[in-house]
N, C-alpha and C positions, 0 to 999 in steps of 0.2 A: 294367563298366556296360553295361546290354545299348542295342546300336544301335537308333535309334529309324526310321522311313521317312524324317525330313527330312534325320536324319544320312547316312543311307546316300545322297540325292538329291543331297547335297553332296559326298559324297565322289566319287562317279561323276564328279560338274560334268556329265554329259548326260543328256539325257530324249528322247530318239527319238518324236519325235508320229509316229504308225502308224494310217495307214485301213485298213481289214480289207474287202476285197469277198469273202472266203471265209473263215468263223471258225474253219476247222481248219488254215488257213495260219498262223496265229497258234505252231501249237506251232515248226514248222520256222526262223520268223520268229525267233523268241528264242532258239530253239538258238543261229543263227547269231550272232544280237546279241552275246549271252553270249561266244562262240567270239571275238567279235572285241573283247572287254574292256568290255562294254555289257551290264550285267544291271539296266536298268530301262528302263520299256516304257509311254506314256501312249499306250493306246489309246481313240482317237479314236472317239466315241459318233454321227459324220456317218453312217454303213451302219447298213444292220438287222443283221451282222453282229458289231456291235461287243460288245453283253451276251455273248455269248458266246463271243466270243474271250476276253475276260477270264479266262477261263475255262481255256479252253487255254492261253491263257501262265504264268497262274500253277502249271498243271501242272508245269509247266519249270524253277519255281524260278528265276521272273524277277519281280522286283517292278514287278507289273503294276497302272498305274493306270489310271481312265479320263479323259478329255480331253470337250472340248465339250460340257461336261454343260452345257446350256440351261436347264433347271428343275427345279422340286422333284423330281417325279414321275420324272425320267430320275437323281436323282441317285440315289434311294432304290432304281432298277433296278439301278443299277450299285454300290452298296454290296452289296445282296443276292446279285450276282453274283462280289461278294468284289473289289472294287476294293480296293485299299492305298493311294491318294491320291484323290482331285479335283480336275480341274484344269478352270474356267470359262474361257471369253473377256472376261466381266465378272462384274459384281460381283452377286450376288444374296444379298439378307440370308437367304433362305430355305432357299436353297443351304448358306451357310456356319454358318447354325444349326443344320442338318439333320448335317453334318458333323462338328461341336462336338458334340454330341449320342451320336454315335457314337465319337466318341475318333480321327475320321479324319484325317489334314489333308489340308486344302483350299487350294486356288490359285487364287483368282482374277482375274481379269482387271483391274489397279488404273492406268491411266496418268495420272490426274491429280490433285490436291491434295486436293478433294474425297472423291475414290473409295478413295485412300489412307489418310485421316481415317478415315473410313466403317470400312474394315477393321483398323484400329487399335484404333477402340472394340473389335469383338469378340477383341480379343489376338491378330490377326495378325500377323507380323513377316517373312513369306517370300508376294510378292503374283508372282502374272505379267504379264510386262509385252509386250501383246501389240495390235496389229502392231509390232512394235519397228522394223522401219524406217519406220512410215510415223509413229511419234513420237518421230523424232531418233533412232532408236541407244541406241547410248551415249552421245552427246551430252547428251539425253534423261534419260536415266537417273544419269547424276553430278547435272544440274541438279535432282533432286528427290533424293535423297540428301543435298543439302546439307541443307535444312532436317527431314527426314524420317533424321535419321543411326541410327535404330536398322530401317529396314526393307531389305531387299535383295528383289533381284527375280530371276526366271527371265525372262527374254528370250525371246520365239519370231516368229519374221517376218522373213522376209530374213536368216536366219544362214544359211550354211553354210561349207564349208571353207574356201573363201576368205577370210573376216572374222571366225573362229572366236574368233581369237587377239584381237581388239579387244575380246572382251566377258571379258575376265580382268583382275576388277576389286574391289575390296572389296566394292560395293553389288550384284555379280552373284552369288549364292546356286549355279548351275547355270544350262545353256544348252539350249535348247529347241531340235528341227528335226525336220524331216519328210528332212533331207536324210541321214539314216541310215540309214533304211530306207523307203526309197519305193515308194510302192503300186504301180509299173509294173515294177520286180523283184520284189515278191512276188507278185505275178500270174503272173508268166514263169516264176517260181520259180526266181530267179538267186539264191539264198542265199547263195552262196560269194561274191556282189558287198556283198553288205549286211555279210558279215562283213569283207572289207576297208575298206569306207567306215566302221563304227566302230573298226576299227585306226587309220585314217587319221586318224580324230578325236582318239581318245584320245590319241595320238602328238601331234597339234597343239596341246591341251589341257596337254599333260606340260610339252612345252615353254615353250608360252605362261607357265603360272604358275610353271617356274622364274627365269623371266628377270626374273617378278615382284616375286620374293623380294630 
C-alpha cells in the first residue's frame, strides 16, 4: 500500500519549522536534515523567500511542506509551488477547503473545543496544536483528547530537545520545532550543526516511544 504524506509525517514523528532568509539555502538545508534522519521540511511562508524555497527542497527529495500559510491567496502560492502539506497557525475554513480541494493535507491551527469541532466537520483528524506551551503542553492536549478521542495533534511552541520526550503520547500524531534547523545556522551555513540537532532528535524520539511501548 503506497505511503500517503500524513503516513510518512507520522512515521518521522518530526516536522522541522524552517524560515528561509535565502531560498537556495533550502537545498543545503535538507541535505543536511535528510543526513541527520529528518526528511521532512515545513517551510515557513514568514520571508519572501519561502515560495521558493519550496522549491529547492523538494529538489532534494525531502518532503517539503509550507508553514504559516495565513490565507487563501498564500495558500494556492504555496500549492502551486508544489507544497506536499499546509500547515496554518489557525484555522481557516478557506484555507482548508482550498486544500480538500486539492487532495492536500492541511494542518491547522485547532487549540480549542470550538476550533476542533470546526475542523472535524470538514474530516479533519490530524490538527496543529500551536503555541503549545502557552496552551498547557501536554497537559493541554490529553485534556482535549479526552472528549475529542479520534483527533491527534502536531504540537509546535516551546518544544525542543529538552521536553521532546513529553510529547510522546497517543493523541501526539508528530512534533513540531524550529529547534532543528534554526534560521541562525542556516544563515552561518553551519549544516553539519542542523544535521546533528536532528540526529539528536530522532535518538530522543527512538527512545522516548520505546519506553512507551
Amino acid at each position: 500500500m503506497r505511503e500517503t504524506v500524513l503516513d510518512h509525517l507520522k512515521k518521522v514523528g518530526l516536522v522541522p519549522v524552517v524560515v528561509m532568509s535565502d531560498a537556495k539555502s533550502a537545498a543545503p538545508a535538507a541535505r543536511a536534515m535528510r543526513e541527520g534522519g529528518v526528511d521532512v521540511m515545513e517551510i515557513t511562508l514568514r520571508t519572501p523567500a519561502g515560495l521558493e524555497a519550496l522549491r529547492y527542497a523538494a529538489d532534494e527529495g525531502i518532503l517539503a511542506g509550507a508553514g504559516t500559510v495565513l490565507s487563501l491567496s498564500q495558500c494556492r502560492q504555496a500549492l502551486r509551488a508544489g507544497a506536499r502539506f499546509i500547515v496554518s497557525p489557525g484555522f481557516s475554513e478557506d484555507v482548508v477547503e482550498e486544500c480538500l480541494s486539492w487532495g492536500v493535507p492541511v494542518l491547522p491551527g485547532c487549540v480549542t473545543p470550538t476550533e476542533i469541532m470546526r475542523a472535524a466537520e470538514k474530516g479533519l483528524d490530524v490538527l496543529k496544536f500551536f503555541p503549545a506551551n502557552v496552551y498547557g503542553g501536554m497537559k493541554g492536549i490529553k485534556a482535549l483528547s479526552s472528549p475529542f478521542g479520534g483527533i491527534q495533534f502536531v504540537p509546535t511552541g516551546g518544544v525542543d530537545l529538552s521536553n521532546l520526550s513529553e510529547y510522546v503520547h497517543p493523541a501526539v500524531y508528530a512534533v513540531g520545532g524550529s529547534w532543528m534547523c534554526p534560521r541562525a545556522l542556516i544563515d552561518a551555513g553551519r549544516f553539519d550543526e542542523i544535521t546533528e540537532l536532528c540526529r539528536q532528535s530522532v535518538e530522543v524520539l527512538r527512545q522516548a516511544r520505546e519506553r512507551a511501548v
